[in-house]
PAGU-926236 format. One record per residue (C-alpha): x, y, z; residue number from 1; residue in one letter. Coordinates in pm, 1 decimal, always signed. Layout:
<pts>
{{X Y Z} NUM 'a'}
...
</pts>
This chain:
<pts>
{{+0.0 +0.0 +0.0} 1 'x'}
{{+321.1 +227.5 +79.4} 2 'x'}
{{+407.9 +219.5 -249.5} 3 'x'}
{{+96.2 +258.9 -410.3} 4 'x'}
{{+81.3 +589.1 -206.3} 5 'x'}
{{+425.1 +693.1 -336.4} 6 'x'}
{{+359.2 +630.6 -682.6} 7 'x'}
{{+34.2 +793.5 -675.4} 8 'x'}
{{+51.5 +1083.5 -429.4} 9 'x'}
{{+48.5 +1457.8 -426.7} 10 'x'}
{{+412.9 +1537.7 -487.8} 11 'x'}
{{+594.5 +1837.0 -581.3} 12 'x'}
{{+592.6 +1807.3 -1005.5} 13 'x'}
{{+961.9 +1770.6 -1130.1} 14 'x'}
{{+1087.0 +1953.4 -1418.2} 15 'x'}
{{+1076.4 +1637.5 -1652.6} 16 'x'}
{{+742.5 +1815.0 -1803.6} 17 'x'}
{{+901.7 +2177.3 -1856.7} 18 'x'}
{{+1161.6 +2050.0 -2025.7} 19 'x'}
{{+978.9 +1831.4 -2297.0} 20 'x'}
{{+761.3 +2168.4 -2338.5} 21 'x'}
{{+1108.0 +2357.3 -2342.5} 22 'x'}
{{+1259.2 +2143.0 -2630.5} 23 'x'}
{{+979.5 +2105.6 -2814.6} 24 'x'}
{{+969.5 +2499.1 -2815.0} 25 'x'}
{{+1298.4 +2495.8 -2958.9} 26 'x'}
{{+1318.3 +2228.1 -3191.3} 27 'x'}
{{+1007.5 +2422.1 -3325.5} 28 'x'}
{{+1190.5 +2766.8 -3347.0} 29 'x'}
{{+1488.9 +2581.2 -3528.7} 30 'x'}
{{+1236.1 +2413.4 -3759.4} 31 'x'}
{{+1099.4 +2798.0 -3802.5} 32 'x'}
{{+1475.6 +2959.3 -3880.4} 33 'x'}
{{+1631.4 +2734.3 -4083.2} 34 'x'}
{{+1354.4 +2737.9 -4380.9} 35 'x'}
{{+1417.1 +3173.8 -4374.9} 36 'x'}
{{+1769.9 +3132.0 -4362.8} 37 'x'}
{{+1748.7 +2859.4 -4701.7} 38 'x'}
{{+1496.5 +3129.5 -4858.7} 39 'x'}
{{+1780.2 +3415.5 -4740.3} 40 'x'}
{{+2047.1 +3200.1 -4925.8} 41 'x'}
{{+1848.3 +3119.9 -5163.0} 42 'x'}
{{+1888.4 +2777.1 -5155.3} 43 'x'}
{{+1726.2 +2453.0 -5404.3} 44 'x'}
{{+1706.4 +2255.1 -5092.1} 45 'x'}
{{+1401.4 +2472.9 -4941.9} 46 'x'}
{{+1139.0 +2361.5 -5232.0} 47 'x'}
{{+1314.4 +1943.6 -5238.9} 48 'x'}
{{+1035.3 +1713.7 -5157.8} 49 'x'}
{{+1273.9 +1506.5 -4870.9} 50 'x'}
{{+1283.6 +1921.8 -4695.3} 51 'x'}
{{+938.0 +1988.5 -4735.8} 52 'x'}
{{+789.5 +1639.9 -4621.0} 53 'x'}
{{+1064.1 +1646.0 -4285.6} 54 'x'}
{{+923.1 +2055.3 -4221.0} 55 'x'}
{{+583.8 +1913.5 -4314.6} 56 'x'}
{{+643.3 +1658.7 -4027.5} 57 'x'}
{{+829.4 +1767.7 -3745.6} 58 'x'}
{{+592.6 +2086.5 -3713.5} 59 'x'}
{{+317.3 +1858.9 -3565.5} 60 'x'}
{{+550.0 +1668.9 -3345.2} 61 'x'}
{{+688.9 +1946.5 -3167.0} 62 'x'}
{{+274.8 +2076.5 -3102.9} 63 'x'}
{{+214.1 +1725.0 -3016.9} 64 'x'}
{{+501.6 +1786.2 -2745.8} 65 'x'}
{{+403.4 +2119.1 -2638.9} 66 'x'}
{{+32.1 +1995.9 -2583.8} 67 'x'}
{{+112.4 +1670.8 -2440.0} 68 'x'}
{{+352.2 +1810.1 -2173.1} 69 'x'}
{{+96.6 +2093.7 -2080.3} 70 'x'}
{{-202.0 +1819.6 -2096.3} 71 'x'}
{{+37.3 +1609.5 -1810.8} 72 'x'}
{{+74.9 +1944.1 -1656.4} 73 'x'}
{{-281.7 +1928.7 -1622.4} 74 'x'}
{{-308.4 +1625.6 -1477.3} 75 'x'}
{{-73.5 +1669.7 -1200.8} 76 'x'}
{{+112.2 +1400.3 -1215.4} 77 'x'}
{{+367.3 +1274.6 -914.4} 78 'x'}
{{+769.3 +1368.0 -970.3} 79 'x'}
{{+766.6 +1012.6 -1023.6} 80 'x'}
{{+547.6 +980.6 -1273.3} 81 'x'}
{{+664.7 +1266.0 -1423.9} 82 'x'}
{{+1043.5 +1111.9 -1493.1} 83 'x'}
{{+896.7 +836.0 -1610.5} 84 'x'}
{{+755.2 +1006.3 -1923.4} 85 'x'}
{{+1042.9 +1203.7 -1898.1} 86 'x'}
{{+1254.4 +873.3 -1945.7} 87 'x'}
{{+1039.9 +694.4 -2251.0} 88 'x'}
{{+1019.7 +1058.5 -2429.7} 89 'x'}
{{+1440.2 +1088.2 -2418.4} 90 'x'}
{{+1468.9 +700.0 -2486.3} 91 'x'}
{{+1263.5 +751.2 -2811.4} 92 'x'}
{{+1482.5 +1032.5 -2933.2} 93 'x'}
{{+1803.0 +907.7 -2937.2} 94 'x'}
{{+1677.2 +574.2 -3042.6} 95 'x'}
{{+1535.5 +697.9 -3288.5} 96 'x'}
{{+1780.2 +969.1 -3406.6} 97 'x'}
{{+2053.2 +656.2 -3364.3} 98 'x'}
{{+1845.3 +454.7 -3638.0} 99 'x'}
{{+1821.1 +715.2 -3839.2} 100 'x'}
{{+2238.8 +822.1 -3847.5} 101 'x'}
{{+2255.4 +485.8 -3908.7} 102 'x'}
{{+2070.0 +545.3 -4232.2} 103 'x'}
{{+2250.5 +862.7 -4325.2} 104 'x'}
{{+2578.5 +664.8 -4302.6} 105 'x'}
{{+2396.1 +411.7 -4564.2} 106 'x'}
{{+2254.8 +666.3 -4776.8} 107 'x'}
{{+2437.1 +942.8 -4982.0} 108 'x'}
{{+2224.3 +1267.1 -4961.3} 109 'x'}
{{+2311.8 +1570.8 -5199.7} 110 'x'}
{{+2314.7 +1882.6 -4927.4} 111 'x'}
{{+2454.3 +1917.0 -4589.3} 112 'x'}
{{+2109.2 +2092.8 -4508.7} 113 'x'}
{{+1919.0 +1784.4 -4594.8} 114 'x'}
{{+2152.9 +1608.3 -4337.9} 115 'x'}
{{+2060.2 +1869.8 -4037.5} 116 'x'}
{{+1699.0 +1865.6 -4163.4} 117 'x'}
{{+1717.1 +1502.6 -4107.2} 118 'x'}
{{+1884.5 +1502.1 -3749.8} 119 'x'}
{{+1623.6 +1765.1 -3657.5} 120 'x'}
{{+1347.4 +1536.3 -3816.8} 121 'x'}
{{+1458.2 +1255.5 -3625.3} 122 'x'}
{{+1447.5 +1418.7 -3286.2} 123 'x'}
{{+1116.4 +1585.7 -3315.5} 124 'x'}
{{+945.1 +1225.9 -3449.6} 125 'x'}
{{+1132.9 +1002.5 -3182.0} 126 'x'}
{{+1068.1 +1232.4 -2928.8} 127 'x'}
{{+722.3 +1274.7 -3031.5} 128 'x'}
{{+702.9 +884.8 -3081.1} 129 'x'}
{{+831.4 +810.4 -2708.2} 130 'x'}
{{+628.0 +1095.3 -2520.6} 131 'x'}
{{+322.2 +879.5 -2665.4} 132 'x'}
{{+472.1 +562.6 -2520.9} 133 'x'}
{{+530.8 +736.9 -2205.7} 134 'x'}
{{+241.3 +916.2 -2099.7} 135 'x'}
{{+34.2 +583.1 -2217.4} 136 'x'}
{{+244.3 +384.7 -2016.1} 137 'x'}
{{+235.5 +609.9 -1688.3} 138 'x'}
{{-197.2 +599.9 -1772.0} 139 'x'}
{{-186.4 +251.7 -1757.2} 140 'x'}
{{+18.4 +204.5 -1427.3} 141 'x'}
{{-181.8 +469.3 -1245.3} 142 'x'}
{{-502.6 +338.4 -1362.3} 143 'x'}
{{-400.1 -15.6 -1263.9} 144 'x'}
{{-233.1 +137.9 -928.0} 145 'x'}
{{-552.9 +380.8 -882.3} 146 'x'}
{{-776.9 +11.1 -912.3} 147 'x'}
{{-564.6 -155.9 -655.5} 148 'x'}
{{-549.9 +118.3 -386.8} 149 'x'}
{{-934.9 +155.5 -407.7} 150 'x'}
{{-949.1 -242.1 -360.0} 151 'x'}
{{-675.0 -225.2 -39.5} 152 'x'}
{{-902.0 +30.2 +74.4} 153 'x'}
{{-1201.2 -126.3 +62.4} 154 'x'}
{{-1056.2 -456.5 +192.2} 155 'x'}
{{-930.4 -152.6 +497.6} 156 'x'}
{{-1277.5 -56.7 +563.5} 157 'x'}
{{-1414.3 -376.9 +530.5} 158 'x'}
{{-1161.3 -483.9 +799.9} 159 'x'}
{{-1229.1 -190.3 +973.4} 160 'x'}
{{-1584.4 -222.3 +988.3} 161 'x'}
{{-1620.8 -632.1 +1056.5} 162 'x'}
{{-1335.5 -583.3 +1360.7} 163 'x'}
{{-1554.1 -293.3 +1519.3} 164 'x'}
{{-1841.3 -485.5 +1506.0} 165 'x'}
{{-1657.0 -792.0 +1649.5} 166 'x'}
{{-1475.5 -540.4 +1927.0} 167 'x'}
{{-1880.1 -333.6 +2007.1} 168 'x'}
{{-2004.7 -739.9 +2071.5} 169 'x'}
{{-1681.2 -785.1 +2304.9} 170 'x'}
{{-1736.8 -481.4 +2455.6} 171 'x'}
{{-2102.8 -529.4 +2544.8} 172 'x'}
{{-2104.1 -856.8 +2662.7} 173 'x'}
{{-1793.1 -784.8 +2886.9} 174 'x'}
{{-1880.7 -426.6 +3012.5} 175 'x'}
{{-2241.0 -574.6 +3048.1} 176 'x'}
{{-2133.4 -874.5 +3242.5} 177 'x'}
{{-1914.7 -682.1 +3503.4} 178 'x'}
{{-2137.9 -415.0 +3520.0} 179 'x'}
{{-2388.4 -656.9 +3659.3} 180 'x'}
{{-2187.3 -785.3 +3911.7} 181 'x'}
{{-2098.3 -472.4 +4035.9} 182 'x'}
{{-2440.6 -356.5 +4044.1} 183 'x'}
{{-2586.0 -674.9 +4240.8} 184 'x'}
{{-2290.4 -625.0 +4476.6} 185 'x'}
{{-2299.0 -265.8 +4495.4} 186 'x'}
{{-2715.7 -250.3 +4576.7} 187 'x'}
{{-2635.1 -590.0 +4858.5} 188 'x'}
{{-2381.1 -334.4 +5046.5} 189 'x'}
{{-2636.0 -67.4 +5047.4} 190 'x'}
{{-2884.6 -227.1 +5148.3} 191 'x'}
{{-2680.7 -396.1 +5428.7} 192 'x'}
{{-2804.3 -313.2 +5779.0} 193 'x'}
{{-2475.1 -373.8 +5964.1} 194 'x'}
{{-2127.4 -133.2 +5904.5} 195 'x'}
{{-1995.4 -257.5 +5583.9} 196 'x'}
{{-1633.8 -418.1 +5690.4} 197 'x'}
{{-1340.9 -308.4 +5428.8} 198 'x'}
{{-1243.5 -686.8 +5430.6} 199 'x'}
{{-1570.5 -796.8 +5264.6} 200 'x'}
{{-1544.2 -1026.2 +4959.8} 201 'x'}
{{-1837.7 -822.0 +4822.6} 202 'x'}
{{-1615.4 -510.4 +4797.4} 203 'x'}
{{-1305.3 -707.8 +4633.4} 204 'x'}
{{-1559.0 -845.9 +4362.6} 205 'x'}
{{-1656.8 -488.0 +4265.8} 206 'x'}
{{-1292.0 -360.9 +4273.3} 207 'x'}
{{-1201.9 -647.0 +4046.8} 208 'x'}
{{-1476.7 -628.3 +3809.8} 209 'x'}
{{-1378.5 -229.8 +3797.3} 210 'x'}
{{-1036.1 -314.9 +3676.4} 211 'x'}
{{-1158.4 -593.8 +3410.0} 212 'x'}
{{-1349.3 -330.3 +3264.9} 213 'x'}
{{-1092.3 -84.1 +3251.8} 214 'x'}
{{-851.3 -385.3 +3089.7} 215 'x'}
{{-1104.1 -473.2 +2816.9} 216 'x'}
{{-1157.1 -146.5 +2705.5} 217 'x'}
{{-802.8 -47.9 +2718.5} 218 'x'}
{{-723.1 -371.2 +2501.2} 219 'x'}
{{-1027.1 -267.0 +2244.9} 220 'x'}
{{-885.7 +67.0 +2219.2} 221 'x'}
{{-495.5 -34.6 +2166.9} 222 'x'}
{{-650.9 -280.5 +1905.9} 223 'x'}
{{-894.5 -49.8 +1732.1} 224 'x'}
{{-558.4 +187.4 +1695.4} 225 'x'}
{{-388.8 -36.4 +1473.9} 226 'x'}
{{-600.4 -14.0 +1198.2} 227 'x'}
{{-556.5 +359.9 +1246.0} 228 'x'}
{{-496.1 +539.2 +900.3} 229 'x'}
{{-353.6 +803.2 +1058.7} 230 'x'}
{{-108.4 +604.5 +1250.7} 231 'x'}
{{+285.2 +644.6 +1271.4} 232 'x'}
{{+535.1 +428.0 +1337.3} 233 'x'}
{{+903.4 +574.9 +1464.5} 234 'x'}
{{+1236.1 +364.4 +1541.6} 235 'x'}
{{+1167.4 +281.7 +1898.3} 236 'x'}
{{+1426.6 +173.1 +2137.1} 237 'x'}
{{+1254.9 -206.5 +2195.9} 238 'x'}
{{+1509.2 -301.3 +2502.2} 239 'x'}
{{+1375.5 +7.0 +2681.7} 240 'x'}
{{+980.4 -110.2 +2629.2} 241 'x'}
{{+1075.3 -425.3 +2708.5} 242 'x'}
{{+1296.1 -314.3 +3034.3} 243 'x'}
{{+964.6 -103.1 +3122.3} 244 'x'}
{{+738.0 -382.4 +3113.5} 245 'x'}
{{+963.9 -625.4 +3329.1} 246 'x'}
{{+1009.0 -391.0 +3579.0} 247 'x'}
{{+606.3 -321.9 +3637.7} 248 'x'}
{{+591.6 -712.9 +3669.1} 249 'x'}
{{+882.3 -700.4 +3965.9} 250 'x'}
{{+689.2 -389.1 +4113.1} 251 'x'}
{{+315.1 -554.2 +4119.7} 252 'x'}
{{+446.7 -911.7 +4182.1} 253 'x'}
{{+796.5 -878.8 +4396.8} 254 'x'}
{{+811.9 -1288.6 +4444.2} 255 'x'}
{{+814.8 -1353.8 +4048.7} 256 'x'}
{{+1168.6 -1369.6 +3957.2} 257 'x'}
{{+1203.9 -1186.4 +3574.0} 258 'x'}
{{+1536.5 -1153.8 +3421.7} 259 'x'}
{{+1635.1 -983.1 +3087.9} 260 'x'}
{{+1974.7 -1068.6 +2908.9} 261 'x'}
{{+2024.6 -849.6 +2643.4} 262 'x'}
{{+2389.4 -714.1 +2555.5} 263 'x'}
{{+2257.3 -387.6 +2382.2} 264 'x'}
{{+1997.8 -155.8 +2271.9} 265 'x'}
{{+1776.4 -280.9 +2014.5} 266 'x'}
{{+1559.5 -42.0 +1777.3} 267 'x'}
{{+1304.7 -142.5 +1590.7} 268 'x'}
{{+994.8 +65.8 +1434.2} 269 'x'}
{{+687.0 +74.9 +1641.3} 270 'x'}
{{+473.3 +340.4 +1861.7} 271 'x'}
{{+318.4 +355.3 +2245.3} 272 'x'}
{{+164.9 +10.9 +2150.5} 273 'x'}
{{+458.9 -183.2 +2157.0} 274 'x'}
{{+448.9 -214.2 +2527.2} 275 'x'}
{{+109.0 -358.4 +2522.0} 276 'x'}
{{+236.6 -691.9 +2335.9} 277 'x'}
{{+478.0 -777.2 +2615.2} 278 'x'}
{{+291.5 -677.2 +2908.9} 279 'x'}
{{-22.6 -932.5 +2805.6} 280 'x'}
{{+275.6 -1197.9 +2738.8} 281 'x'}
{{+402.1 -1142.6 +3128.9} 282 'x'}
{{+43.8 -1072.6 +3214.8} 283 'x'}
{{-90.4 -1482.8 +3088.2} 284 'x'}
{{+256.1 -1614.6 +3240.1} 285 'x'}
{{+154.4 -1468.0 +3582.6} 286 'x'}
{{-205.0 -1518.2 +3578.3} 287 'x'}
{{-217.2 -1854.5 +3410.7} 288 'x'}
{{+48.8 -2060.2 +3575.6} 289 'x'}
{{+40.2 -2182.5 +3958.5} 290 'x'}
{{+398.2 -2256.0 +3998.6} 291 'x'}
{{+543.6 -2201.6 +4334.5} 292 'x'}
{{+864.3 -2029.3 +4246.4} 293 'x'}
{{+757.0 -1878.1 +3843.1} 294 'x'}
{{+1030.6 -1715.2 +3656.6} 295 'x'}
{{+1072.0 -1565.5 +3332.5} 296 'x'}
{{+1333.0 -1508.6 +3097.8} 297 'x'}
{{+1362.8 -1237.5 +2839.8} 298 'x'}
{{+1622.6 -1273.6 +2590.6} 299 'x'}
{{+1705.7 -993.1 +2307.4} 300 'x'}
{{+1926.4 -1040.7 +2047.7} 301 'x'}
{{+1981.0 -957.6 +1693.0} 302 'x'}
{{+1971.3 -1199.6 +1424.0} 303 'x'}
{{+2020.9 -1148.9 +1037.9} 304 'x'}
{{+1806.1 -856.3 +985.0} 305 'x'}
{{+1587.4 -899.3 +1286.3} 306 'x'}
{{+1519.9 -821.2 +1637.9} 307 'x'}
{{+1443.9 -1121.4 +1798.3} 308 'x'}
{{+1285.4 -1114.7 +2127.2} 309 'x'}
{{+1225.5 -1443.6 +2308.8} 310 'x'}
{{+1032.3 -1485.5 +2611.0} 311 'x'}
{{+1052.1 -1842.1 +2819.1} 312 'x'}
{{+864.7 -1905.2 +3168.0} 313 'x'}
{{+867.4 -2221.0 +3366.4} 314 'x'}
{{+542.7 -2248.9 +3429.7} 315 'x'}
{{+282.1 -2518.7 +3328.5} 316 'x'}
{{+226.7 -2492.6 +2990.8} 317 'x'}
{{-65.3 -2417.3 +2765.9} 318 'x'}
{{-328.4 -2680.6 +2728.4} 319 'x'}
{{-376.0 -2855.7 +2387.4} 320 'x'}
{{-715.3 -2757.5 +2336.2} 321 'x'}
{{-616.6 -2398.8 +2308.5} 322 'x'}
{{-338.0 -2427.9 +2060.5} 323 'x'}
{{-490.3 -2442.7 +1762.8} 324 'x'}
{{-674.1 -2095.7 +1840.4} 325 'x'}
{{-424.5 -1906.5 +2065.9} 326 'x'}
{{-371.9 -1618.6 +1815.4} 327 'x'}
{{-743.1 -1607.6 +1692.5} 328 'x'}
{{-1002.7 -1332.4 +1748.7} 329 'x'}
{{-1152.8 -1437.0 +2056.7} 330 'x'}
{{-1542.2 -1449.2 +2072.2} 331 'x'}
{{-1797.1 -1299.6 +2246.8} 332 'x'}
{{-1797.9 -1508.0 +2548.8} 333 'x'}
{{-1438.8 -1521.0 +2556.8} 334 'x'}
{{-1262.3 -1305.3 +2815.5} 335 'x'}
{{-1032.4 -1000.7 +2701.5} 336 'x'}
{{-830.9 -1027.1 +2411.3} 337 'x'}
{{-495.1 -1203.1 +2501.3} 338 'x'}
{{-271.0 -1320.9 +2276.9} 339 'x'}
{{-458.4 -1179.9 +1981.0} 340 'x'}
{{-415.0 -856.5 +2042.0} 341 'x'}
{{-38.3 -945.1 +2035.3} 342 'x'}
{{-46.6 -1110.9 +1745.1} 343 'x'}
{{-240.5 -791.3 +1567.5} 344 'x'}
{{-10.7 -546.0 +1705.6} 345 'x'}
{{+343.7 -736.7 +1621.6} 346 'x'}
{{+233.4 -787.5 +1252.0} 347 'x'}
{{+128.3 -423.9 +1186.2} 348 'x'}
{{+503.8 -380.9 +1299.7} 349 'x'}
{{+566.8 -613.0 +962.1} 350 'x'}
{{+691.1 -858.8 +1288.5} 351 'x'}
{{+578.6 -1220.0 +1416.9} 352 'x'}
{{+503.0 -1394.4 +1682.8} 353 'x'}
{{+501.3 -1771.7 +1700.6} 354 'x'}
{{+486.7 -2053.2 +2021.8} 355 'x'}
{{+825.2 -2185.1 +1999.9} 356 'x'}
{{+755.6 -2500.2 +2289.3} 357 'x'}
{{+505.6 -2546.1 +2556.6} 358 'x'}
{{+477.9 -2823.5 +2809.8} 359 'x'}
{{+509.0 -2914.9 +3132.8} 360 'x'}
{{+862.4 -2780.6 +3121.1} 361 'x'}
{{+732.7 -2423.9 +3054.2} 362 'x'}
{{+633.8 -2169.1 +2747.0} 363 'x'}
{{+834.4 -2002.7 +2516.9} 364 'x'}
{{+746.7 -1744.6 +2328.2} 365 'x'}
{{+971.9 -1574.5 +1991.3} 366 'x'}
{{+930.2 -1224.1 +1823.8} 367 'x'}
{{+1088.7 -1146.9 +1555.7} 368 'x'}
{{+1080.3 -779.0 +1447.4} 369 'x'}
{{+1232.4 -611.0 +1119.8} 370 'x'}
{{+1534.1 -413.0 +1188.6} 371 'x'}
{{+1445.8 -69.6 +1078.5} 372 'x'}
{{+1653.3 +92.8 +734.2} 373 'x'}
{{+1935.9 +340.2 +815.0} 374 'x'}
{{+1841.5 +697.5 +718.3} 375 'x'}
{{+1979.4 +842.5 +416.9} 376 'x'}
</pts>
């Protein structure tokens, strides 16, 4: 789609146009001069056929030039676009003006002025020929480009539209569900004769209902953003976002032993979302594992032209049944988004996320993010 965008947007025009106009302007004053000069020297060559057929010609190629580079003027084409005609209508003249000294050297002509008649002849037509070529070829890659942006965007919206729909059913069924526990919990307290006491269970079930909502919608909103049109991604120093997220783990859960081995800083592009893919990663290893003595290892490295992050607990594994559907969308009566959410931020980084092992032994977990292009 990048590309697409390139080739097709709003640039400033290069000079490519200006120039055909230019050339065209002077082949056409030459083509002007030389036929008063012959009359001034009273020359045979001016009334030949071969001089009278090349003025007869070259005339309407250099108007064909000056109208075709003001008609592309018109159309405001990209700088791009532009040195592409550019490209086919210089390619056409010297081609052409080769072929035709190729002739000359072939052919004996009487006058030296039927010579330059015939190099100017040959310029005007080739360049004439390949500004045709070009600006047809340039309409037929932006009308084919033009087709398939229209399709990526409608395959955007349709995305767009089918994943808020899917995240408004989440949403509902979630904020609906806690919102009735909190409210049946809520009206029980009030209605509660006796002191409420700070320790009841009642009071914990609202708080934690309170902070489920506040999860799902923050997960709905971080997902929603990466179909974002308006969205920017910036080289992002990964071993700090990852540092970040470790050391909110240690903070909220001091007995969980987390340790990062990573030699340098890693960049990699991304935005404030990237943190979100390795907090829900700690978040599953903390909430879904019951062993004792749970620690996690974070290793960062670089490999070929990638970031690779890996991510290996020792806790009890993921069940089967879940395998085959750990990255999906979840459905409405799932719970939050997990490991999909994850999965849809690291690929609109152009990265990937795959289970490398799970078992009884523990869960590992590898990223693998592009390493970004250095700046020109």
């Amino acid at each position: 789609m990048d590309v697409i965008e390139r080739y097709l947007g709003t640039k400033p025009r290069s000079n490519a146009v200006d120039v055909i106009s230019l050339t065209a302007l002077l082949l056409l004053v030459w083509t002007t001069v030389e036929p008063v000069s012959l009359y001034a020297l009273d020359s045979p060559v001016l009334l030949t056929p071969k001089y009278i057929v090349g003025i007869l010609t070259v005339v309407p190629s250099c108007l064909g030039m000056i109208y075709g580079s003001r008609w592309s003027r018109r159309r405001e084409f990209s700088s791009e676009q532009c040195s592409t005609i550019k490209l086919y209508w210089l390619t056409g003249g010297i081609c052409f003006l080769v072929f035709n000294v190729v002739l000359m050297a072939s052919i004996s002509t009487e006058s030296t002025w039927i010579l330059v008649s015939w190099i100017r002849w040959s310029l005007a037509v080739g360049f004439g020929i390949g500004l045709v070529v070009g600006i047809a070829q340039v309409r037929v890659v932006v009308s084919t480009l033009t087709a398939e942006r229209e399709s990526l965007r409608a395959e955007h919206m349709e995305k767009q539209r089918d994943l808020i729909d899917q995240m408004n059913g989440i949403l509902r069924h979630e904020v609906l569900n806690s919102a009735q526990v909190i409210t049946g919990n809520t009206s029980v307290l009030m209605d509660a004769a006796e002191p409420i006491d700070p320790d009841d269970e009642r009071i914990e079930r609202v708080h934690r209902q309170g902070e489920e909502i506040t999860t799902v919608i923050q997960e709905v909103r971080a997902l929603l953003s990466t179909i974002e049109d308006s969205r920017e991604l910036t080289e992002t120093n990964l071993t700090n976002v990852v540092r970040n997220e470790i050391q909110k783990v240690r903070d909220q859960r001091p007995d969980i032993d987390v340790e990062l081995r990573c030699q340098e800083d890693y960049y990699v592009r991304a935005d404030e979302l990237a943190g979100r893919i390795f907090a829900n990663i700690f978040r599953n290893a903390v909430e879904h594992n019951e062993t004792p003595s749970l620690q996690i290892v974070v290793d960062i490295e670089s490999v070929d032209d990638s970031v690779v992050v890996t991510i290996e607990d020792n806790g009890d594994g993921i069940p089967e049944h879940k395998l085959a559907t750990l990255f999906d969308r979840p459905q409405v009566s799932d719970h939050g988004l997990g490991l999909y959410l994850v999965s849809e931020i690291t690929d609109s980084y152009d990265g990937s996320v795959a289970l490398s092992k799970t078992g009884e032994e523990g869960t590992v977990f590898e990223f693998r993010f592009p390493v970004p292009e250095p700046r020109p």
